[in-house]
C-alpha positions as CSV (number, residue, x, y, z in Angstrom):
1,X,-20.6,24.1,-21.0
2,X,-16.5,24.3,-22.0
3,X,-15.4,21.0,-21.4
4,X,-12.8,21.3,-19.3
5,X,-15.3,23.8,-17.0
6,X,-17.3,20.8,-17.1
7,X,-14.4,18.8,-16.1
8,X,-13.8,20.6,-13.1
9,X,-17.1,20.5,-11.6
10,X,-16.9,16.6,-12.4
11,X,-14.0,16.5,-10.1
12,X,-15.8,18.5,-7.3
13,X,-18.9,16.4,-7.6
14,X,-16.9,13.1,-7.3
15,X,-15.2,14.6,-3.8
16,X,-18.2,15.8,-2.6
17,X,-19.8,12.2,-2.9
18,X,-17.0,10.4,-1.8
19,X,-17.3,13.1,1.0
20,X,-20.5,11.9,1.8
21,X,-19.2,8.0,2.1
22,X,-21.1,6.8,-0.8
23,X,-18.4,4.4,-1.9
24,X,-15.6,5.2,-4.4
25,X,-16.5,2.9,-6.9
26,X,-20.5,3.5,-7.7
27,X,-19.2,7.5,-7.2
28,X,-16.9,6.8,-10.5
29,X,-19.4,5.1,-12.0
30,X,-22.2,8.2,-11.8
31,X,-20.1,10.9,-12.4
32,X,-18.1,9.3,-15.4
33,X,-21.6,7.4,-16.9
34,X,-23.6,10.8,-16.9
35,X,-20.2,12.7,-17.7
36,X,-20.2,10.6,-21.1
37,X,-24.3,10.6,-21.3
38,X,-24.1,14.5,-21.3
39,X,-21.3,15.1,-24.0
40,X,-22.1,11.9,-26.0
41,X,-25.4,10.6,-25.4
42,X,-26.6,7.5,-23.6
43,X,-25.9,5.4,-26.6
44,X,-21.9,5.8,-26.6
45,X,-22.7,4.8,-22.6
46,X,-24.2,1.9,-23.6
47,X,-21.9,0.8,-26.3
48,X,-19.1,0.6,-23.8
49,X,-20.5,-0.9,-21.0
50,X,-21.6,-3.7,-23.3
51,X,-17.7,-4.2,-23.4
52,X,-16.0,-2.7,-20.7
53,X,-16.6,-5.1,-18.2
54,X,-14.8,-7.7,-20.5
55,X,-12.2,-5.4,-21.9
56,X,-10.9,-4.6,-18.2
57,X,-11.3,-7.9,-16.3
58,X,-10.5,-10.1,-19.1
59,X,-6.5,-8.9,-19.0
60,X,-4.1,-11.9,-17.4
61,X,-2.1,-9.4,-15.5
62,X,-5.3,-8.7,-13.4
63,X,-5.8,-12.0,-12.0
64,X,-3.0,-11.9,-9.9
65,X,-5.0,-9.7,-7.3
66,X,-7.5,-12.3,-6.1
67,X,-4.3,-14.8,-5.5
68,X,-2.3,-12.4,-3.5
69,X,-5.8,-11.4,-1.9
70,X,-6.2,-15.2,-1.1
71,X,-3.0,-15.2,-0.1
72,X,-3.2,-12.9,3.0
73,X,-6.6,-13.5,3.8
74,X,-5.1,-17.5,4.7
75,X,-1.9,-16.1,6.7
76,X,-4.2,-13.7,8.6
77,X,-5.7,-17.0,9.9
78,X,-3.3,-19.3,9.6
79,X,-0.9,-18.3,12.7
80,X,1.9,-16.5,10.9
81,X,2.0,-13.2,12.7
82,X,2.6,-15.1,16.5
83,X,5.0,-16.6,14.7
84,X,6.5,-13.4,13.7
85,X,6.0,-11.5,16.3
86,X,7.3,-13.9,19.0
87,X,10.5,-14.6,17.1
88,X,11.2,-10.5,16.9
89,X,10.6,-10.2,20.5
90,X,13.0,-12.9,21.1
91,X,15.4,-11.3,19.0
92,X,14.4,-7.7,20.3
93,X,12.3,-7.5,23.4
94,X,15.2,-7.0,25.5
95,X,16.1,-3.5,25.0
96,X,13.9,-0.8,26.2
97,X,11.2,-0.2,23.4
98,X,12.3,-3.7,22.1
99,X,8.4,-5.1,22.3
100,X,7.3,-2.2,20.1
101,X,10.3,-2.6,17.8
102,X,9.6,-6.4,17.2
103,X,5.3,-5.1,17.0
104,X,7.2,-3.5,13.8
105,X,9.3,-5.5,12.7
106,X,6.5,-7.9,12.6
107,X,4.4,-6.2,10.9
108,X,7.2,-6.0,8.2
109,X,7.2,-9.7,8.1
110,X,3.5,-10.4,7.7
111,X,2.6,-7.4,5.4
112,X,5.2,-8.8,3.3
113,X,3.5,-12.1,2.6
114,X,-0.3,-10.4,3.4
115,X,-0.2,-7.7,1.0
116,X,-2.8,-5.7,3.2
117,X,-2.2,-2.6,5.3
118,X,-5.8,-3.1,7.4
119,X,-5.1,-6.7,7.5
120,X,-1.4,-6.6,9.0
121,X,-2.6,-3.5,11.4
122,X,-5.9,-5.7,12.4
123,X,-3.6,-9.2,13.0
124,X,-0.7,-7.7,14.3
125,X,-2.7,-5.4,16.8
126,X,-4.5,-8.9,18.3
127,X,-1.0,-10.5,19.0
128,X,1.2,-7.9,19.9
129,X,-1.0,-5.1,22.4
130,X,-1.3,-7.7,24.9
131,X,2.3,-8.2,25.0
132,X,2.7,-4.5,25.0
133,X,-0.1,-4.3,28.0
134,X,1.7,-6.6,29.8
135,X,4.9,-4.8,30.2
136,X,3.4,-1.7,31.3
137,X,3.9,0.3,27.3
138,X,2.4,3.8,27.1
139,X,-1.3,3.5,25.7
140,X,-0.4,6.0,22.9
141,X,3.5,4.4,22.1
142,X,1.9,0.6,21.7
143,X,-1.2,1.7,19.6
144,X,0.5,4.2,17.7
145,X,3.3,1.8,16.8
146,X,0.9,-1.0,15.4
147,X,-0.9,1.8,13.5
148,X,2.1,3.1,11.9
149,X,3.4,-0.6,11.4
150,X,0.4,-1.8,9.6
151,X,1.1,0.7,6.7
152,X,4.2,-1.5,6.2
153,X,2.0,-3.8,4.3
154,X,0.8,-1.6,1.1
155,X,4.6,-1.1,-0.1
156,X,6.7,-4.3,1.0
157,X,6.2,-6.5,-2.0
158,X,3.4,-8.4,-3.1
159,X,1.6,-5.6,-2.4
160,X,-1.7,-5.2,-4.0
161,X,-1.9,-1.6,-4.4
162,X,1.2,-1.8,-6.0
163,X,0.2,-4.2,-8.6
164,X,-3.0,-1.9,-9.5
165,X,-0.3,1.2,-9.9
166,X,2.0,-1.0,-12.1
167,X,-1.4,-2.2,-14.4
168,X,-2.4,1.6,-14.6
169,X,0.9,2.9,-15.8
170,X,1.8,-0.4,-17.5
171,X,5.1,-1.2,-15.7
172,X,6.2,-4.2,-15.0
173,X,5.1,-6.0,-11.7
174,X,8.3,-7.6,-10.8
175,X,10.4,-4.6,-11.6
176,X,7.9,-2.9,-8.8
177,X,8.3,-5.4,-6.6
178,X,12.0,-4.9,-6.6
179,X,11.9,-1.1,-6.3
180,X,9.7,-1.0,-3.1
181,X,12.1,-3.7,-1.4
182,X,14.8,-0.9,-0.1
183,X,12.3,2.3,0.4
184,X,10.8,-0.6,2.6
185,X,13.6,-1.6,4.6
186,X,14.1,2.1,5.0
187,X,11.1,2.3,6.9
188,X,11.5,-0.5,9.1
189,X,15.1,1.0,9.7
190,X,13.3,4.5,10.6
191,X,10.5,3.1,12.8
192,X,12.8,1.4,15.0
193,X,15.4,4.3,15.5
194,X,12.1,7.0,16.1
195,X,10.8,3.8,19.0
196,X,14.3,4.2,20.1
197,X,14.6,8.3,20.3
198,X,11.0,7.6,21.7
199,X,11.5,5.9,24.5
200,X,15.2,7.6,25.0
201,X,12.9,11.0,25.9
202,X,9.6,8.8,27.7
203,X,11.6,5.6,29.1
204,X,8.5,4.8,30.9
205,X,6.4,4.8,28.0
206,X,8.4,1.5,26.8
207,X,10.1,-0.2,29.5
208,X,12.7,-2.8,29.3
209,X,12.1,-6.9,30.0
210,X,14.5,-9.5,31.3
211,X,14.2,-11.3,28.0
212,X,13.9,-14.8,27.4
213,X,16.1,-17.5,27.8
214,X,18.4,-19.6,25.1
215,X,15.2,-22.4,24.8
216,X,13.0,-20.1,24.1
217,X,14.8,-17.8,22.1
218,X,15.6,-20.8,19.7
219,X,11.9,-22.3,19.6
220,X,11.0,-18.4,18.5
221,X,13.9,-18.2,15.7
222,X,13.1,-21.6,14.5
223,X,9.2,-20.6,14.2
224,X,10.2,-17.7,12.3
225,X,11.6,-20.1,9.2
226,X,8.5,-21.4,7.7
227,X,7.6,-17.5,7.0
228,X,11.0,-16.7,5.8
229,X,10.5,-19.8,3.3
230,X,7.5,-18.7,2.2
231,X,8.5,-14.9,1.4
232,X,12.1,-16.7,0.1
233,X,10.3,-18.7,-2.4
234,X,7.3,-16.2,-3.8
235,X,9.7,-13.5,-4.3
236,X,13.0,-15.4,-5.5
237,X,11.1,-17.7,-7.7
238,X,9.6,-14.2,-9.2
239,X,13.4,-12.9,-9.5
240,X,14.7,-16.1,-10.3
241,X,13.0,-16.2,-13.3
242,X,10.9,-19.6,-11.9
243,X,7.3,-18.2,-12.4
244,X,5.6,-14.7,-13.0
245,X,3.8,-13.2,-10.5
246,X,0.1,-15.0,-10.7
247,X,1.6,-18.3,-10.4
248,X,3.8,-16.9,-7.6
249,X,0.9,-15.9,-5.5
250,X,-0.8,-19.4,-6.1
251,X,2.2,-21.1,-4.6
252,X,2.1,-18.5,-1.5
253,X,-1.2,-19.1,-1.0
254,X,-0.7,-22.8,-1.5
255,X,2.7,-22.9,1.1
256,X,0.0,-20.6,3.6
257,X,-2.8,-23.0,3.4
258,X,-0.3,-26.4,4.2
259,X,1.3,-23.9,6.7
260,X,-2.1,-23.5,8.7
261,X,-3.2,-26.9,8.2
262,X,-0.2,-28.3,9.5
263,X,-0.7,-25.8,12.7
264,X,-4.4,-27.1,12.7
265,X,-5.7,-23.6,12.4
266,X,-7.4,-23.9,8.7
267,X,-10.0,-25.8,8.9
268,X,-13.0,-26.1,6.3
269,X,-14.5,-22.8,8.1
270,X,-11.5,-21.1,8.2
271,X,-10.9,-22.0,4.5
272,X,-14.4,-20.9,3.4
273,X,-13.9,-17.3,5.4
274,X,-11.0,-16.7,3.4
275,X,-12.4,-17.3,0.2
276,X,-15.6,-14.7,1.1
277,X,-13.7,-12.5,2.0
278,X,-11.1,-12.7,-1.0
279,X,-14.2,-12.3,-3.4
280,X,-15.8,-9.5,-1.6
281,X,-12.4,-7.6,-1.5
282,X,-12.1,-8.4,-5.3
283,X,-15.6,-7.7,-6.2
284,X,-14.5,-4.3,-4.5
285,X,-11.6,-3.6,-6.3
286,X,-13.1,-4.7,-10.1
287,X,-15.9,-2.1,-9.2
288,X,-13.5,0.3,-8.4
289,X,-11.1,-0.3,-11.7
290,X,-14.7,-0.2,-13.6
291,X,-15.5,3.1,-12.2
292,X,-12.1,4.5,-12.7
293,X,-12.5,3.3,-16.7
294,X,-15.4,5.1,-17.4
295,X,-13.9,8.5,-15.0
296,X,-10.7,7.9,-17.6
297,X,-13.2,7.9,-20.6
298,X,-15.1,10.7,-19.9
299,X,-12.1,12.5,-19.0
300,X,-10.2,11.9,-22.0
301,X,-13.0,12.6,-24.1
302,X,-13.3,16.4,-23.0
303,X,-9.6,16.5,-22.4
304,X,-8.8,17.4,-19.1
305,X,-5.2,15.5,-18.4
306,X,-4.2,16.3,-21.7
307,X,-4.8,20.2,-20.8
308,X,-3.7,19.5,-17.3
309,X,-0.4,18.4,-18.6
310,X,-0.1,21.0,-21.2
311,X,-1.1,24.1,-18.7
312,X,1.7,22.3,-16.5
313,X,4.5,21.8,-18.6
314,X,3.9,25.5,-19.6
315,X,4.1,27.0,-16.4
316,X,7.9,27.4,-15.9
317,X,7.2,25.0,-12.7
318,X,10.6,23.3,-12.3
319,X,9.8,19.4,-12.5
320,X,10.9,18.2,-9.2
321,X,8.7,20.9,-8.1
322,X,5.5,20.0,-10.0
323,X,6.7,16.6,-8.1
324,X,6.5,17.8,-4.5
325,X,2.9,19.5,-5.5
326,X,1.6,16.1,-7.0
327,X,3.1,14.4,-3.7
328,X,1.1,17.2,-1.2
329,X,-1.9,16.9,-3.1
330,X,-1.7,13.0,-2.4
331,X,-1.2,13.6,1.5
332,X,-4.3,15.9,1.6
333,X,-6.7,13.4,-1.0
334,X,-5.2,10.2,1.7
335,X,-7.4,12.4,4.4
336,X,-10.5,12.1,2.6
337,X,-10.6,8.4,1.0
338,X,-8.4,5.2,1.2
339,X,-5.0,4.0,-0.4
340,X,-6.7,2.0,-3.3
341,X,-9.7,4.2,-4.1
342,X,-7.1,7.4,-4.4
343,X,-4.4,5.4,-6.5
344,X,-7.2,4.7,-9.1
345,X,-8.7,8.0,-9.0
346,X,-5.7,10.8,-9.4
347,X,-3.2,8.3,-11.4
348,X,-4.7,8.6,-14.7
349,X,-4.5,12.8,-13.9
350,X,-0.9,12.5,-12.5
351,X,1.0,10.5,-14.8
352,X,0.3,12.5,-17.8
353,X,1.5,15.2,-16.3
354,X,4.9,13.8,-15.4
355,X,5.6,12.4,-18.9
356,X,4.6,15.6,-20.4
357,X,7.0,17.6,-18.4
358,X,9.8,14.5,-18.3
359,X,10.2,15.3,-22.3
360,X,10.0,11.6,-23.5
361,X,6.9,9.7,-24.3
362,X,8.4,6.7,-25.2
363,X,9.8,3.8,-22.8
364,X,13.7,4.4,-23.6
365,X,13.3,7.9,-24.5
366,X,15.6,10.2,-21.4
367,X,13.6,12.7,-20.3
368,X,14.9,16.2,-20.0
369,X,12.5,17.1,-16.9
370,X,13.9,14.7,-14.3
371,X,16.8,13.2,-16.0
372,X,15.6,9.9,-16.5
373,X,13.6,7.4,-18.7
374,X,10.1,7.2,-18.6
375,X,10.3,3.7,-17.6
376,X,12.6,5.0,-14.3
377,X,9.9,7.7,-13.8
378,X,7.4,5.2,-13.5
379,X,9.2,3.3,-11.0
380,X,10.3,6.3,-8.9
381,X,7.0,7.9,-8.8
382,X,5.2,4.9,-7.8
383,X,7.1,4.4,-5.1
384,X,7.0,7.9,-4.0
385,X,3.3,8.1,-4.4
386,X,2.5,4.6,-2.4
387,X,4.5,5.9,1.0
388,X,2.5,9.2,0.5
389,X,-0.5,7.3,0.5
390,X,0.3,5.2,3.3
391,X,0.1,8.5,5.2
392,X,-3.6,8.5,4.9
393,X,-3.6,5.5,6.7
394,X,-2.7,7.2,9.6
395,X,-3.9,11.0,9.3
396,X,-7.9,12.0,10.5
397,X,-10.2,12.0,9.3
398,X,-10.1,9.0,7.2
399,X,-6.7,7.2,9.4
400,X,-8.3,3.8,8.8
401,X,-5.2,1.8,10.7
402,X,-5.8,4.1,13.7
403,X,-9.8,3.5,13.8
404,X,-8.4,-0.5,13.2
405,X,-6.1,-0.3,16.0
406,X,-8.7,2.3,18.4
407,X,-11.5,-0.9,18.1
408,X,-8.9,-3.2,19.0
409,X,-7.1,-1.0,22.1
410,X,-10.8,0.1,23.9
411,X,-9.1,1.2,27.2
412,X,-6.9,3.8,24.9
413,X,-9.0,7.4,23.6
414,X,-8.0,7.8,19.6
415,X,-6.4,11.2,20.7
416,X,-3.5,9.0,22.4
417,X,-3.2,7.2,19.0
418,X,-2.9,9.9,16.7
419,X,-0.7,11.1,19.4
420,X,1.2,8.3,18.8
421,X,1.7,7.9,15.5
422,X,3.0,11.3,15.1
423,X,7.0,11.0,15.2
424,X,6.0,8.0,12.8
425,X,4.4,10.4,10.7
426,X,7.4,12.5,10.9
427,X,9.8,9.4,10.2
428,X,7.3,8.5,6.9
429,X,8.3,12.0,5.8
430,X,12.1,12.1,6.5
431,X,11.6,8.8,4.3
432,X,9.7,10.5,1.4
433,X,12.9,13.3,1.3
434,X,15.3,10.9,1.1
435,X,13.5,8.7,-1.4
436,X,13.2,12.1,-3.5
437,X,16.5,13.6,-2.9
438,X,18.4,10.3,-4.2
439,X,16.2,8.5,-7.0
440,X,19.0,5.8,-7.0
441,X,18.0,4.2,-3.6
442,X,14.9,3.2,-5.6
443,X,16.2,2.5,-9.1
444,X,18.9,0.5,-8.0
445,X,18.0,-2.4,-7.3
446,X,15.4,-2.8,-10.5
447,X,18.7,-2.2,-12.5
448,X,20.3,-4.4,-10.7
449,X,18.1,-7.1,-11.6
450,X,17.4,-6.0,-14.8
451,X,21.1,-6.6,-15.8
452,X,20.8,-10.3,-15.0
């Protein structure tokens, strides 16, 4: 069979089983193991699994996952999002669709020192839908905000899928971290105006409340600080040149665990629930990256990204708009599998494809494609692609935040979610142009602190 026919029906295979929910990982690992079996034999198999496992997990720059992993599974149980959450609604609760606004602006604060999408949507959904009950919020406005809130959490830094996108194209983590900072603040920004146009067309679906009064109001800022110390210190001792980004995550998860303590809510169970699950979340993503290694070796060997690239570049396809095809094409995959699985999978196609057409291989090199360096391409794409595949986070028939949110909110039908989270869907995309339109909102602040 022509290799790159061969190819082809690898990809097809690999859909149909993820299709058929046998999990991402051990669906890599088949197709790319008898992939290499058939046009090598089982004894070029063998030879690298006898060193793969080592040669991928042995690499510093992975061991920063199970920290940040640690990290958030601690502040999911350690009290952080009441915290949060009561401190925006003190802030915001006042205006009419303030309770949903400060559901997001929570979510904000948590996924920024959980890491998680599922986990923010999951925690933030237990503390802030009875509030939203309780003051009478549309079923499909209070769901649909936590859904789209808890996406939040895969692109405000530390983020974990980010981390795995920075190790796959080999960019630098910090220089990530500070890219996604703005493009998220942009969504915060456009989540709260599309709760505001919202409720300015349904003002029953988020009614107003009195507020609180000035005791309160203080007890809820002041609650808010040990959170903002927490983010304050991982991320400016990162950019302040204190540690790198594994050390960073052991102090966060350190500052979480004297956090809960302190509250009395980690205790030795608590503690020993946090570390299960941060193995079984890392077992699942090192079986993943092992399953993506061999799909990348078979895949090189018969040459598919390399032809890919090539067929591509030759096309006459303007760059930005092989761009928007790559960015679609991540939309429609986020409807069949999740944010992690399909970073892993369609990265090691993607990327080549981009430098090819970009015009410079090399690191400093400026491309003629997109006008930029491959190191800003990196950076720009990443970004792109992570808010792309936060959309699958809230799309059927995969929409795992809404199935999160659904098991949380009984007395509300899923329709009225993914009614919900519509306009945020449409806010996600008037983010995506804008963040396409003007590479500079995310390159500018990696150049700023690159110039330091």
């Amino acid at each position: 069979m022509d290799p790159i026919t061969l190819g082809i029906l690898s990809l097809v295979v690999l859909v149909a089983l993820i299709a058929i929910r046998i999990p991402i990982g051990y669906s890599m690992i088949l197709v790319g193991g008898f992939g290499i079996m058939y046009m090598n034999g089982p004894a070029l198999l063998f030879n690298q699994l006898k060193t793969l496992g080592w040669g991928v997990f042995s690499g510093y720059s992975l061991s920063v996952v199970p920290m940040f992993i640690l990290m958030g599974a601690l502040a999911s149980r350690a009290g952080l999002s009441q915290a949060l959450f009561r401190g925006a609604n003190a802030w915001l609760g006042w205006m009419r669709g303030g309770t949903a606004m400060a559901a997001i602006a929570g979510c904000a604060g948590f996924g920024a020192v959980c890491g998680s999408s599922l986990a923010t949507a999951s925690t933030m959904g237990k503390v802030a839908l009875p509030e939203l009950k309780r003051y009478n919020y549309s079923g499909a406005l209070a769901t649909g905000s936590l859904a789209a809130g808890g996406v939040l959490g895969i692109l405000i830094p530390p983020s974990v899928v980010l981390i795995i996108y920075a190790i796959l194209v080999e960019a630098n983590i910090v220089t990530m971290f500070a890219a996604a900072m703005l493009p998220g603040l942009l969504a915060v920004v456009l989540f709260i105006l599309t709760i505001a146009i919202y409720v300015w067309f349904k003002p029953e679906a988020g009614p107003r409340h009195s507020g609180v009064d000035f005791q309160e109001w203080r007890d809820a800022t002041i609650g808010m600080i040990p959170v903002v110390v927490i983010f304050g210190l991982v991320l400016g001792g990162i950019y302040g040149g204190f540690f790198n980004p594994t050390p960073a995550a052991a102090v966060g998860a350190a500052l979480v665990w004297i956090y809960g303590t302190a509250k009395g809510r980690l205790n030795l169970p608590a503690i020993f629930d946090s570390l299960k699950e941060t193995a079984g979340t890392t077992g699942m993503i090192y079986l993943i990256l092992i399953g993506a290694e061999l799909m990348k070796i078979f895949m090189s060997r018969i040459g598919l990204p390399q032809a890919t690239a090539e067929w591509i570049a030759g096309s006459g396809l303007a760059p930005f708009v092989v761009m928007a095809i790559l960015l679609v094409a991540l939309i429609l995959l986020g409807c069949l599998m999740d944010s992690l699985s399909m970073i892993l999978l369609v990265i090691p196609f993607f990327w080549p494809v981009l430098v090819e057409i970009n015009g410079g291989l090399y690191v400093g090199a400026e491309g003629s494609g997109f006008g930029m360096s491959t190191e800003d391409l990196k950076i720009w794409f990443g970004i792109l692609a992570l808010i792309v595949v936060e959309l699958g986070l809230i799309t059927p028939p995969v929409g795992m935040n809404v199935f999160v949110i659904s098991a949380l909110a009984k007395d509300t039908p899923m329709t009225e979610t993914f009614k919900g989270v519509l306009p945020f869907f449409g806010a996600e995309l008037v983010r995506v142009a804008i963040l396409f339109a003007f590479p500079a909102v995310t390159l500018w602040l990696p150049q700023i602190i690159g110039s330091w």
